[in-house]
C-alpha positions, -999 to 999 in steps of 0.1 A, spaced: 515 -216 -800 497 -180 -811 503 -154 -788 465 -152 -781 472 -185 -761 500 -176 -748 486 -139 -735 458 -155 -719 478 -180 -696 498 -154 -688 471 -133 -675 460 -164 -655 493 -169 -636 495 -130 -629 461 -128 -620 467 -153 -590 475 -139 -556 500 -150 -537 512 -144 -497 543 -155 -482 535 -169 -446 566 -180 -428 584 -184 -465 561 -206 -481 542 -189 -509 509 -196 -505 477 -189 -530 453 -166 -515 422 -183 -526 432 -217 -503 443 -190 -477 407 -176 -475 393 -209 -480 405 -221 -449 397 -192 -430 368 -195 -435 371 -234 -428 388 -221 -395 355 -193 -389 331 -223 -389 351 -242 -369 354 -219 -340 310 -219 -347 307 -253 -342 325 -267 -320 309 -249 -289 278 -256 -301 285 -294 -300 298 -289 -270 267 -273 -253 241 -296 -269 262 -329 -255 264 -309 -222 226 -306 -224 223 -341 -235 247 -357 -204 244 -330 -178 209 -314 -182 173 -323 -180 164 -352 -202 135 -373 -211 133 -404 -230 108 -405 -253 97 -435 -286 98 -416 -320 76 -429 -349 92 -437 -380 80 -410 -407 102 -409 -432 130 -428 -448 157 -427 -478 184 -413 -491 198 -382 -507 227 -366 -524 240 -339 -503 246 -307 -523 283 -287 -518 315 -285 -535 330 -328 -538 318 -362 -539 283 -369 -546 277 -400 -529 241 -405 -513 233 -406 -474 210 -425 -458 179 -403 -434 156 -407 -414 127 -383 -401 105 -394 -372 78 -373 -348 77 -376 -309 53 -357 -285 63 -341 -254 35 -325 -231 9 -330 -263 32 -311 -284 48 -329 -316 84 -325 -328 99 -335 -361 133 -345 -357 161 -361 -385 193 -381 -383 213 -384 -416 244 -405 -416 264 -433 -444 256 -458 -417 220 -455 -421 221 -455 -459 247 -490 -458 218 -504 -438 187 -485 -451 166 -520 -449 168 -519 -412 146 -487 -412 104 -488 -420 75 -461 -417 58 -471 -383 86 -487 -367 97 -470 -334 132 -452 -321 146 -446 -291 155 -410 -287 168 -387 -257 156 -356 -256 170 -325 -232 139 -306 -216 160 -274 -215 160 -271 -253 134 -294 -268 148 -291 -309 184 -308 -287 182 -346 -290 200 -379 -303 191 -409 -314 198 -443 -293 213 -463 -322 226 -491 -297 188 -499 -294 177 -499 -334 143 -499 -342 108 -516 -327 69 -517 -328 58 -491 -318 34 -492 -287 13 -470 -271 30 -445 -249 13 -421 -224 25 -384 -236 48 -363 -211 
């Protein structure tokens, strides 16, 4: 091996920062990683918390969402690349229309299930209109004619 080779994985290994926590030795690039893992976290969690509080406890309507969109996509990030199934619909409340999305494998496993025009169930809290879910248990219809909110 030339010593060019040899400088440059040296440089590699000294380069690396390590920091002994509890007398493991651990590299400082997976310690920040999961930091921040930890940061975002602590984000999200209480905001789940308070949109299914707004969703159980709170004002809520029940409204039929039109079908707009369907398909599926590669997420971007760092890992695997495999494709998840969306869907995009529209509901009115008060002669106002929202556009809301649900992206999840399960839709993309059954992706036939789902057309333009077809209807959804979907809950909606009247405290914070962009906080709703989709009623899976009750898949999709025909859509009919519904009197707006």
């Amino acid at each position: 091996m030339s010593k060019k080779k040899m400088s440059k994985k040296n440089k590699k290994t000294k380069n690396s920062i390590y920091i002994n926590i509890c007398g493991l030795k651990v590299n400082g690039t997976i310690l920040v990683a999961m930091a921040i893992m930890l940061i975002l976290l602590a984000i999200n969690i209480p905001i789940q918390r308070h949109r299914k509080n707004l969703l159980e406890n709170g004002n809520t309507i029940v409204v039929n969402a039109e079908i707009v969109d369907v398909g599926k996509r590669t997420p971007g990030g760092l890992g695997a690349r495999s494709s998840v199934g969306y869907i995009k619909f529209k509901y009115y409340i008060e002669n106002k229309m929202f556009i809301g999305h649900s992206e999840s494998f399960y839709i993309s496993n059954n992706i036939e299930k789902y057309h333009i025009g077809d209807c959804i169930e979907v809950i909606v809290s009247l405290d914070d209109e962009e906080v709703y879910e989709w009623n899976k248990s009750k898949g999709t219809f025909k859509c009919e004619e519904q009197d707006d909110i």
